[in-house]
N, C-alpha and C positions, 0 to 999 in steps of 0.2 A: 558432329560427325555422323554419318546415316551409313546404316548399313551397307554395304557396296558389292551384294549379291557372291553366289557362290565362286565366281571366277575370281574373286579377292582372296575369299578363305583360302582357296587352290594354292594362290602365290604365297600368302602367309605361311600355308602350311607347309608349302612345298620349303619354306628357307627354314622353319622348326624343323623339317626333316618326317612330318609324321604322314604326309601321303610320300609312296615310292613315285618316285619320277618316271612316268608313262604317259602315254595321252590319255588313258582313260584315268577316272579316279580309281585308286585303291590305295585301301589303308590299310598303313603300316600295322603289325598284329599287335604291337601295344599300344595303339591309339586309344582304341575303346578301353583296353585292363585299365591307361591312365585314368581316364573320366571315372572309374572305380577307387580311385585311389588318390589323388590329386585334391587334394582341398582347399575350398575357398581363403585367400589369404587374408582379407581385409573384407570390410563393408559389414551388412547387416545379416549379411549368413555366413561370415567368419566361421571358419574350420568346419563345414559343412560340403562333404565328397561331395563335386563338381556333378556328379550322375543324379542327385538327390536336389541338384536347387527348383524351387519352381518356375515355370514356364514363364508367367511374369514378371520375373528376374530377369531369366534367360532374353525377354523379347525388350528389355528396356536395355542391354549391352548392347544390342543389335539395333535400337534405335540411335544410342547415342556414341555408340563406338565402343569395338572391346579392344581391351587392355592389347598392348605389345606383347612379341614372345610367345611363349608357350602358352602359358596363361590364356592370351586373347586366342589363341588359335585354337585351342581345347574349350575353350566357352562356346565360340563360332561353332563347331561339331556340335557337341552337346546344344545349341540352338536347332541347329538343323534336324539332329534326330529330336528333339523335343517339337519343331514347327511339323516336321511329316509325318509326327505319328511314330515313330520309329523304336520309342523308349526300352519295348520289349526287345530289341536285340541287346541288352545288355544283362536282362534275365539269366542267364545260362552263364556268363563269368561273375556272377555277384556270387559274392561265399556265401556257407551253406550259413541259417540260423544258428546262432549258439543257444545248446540245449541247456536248462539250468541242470541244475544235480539234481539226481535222483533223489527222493525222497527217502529218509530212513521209514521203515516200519518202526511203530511205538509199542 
């Protein structure tokens, strides 16, 4: 199954429900939080956030077909922003670093 360009993802996504129904694209506000949140369920980056997989992952889903459901419709995005460059719009909802503890004085 070959990729079938972004007017597929469109329909896909529009029956997920994560584009609003308009004629232009726009996404739904927790589209991108999911791609934060959402993890790989199976394969070779199991339990690995969907935001973090690498690009040649991402481009072999979209060669051979992504997955049904949410799943394929949230890898599709994450393809797309991962094929235009896009990655950094998800900077700004990643949490902050966890600090370790402070260090006691000796």
């Amino acid at each position: 199954m070959q990729y079938r360009g972004i007017h597929s993802f469109e329909k896909d996504a529009a029956e997920q429900k994560i584009f609003e129904s308009r004629s232009t694209m726009n996404l739904d506000s927790n589209a991108l939080a999911q791609l934060l949140r959402y993890e790989m369920p199976y394969g070779k980056y199991k339990g690995r956030v969907l935001a973090d997989l690498p690009g040649h992952y991402l481009g072999w889903f979209a060669r051979e077909g992504f997955p049904g459901g949410q799943l394929g419709a949230l890898l599709a995005l994450m393809y797309e922003l991962d094929h235009n460059n896009l990655r950094s719009l998800l900077d700004p909802l990643r949490p902050p670093p966890l600090r370790p503890y402070p260090r006691k004085p000796r």
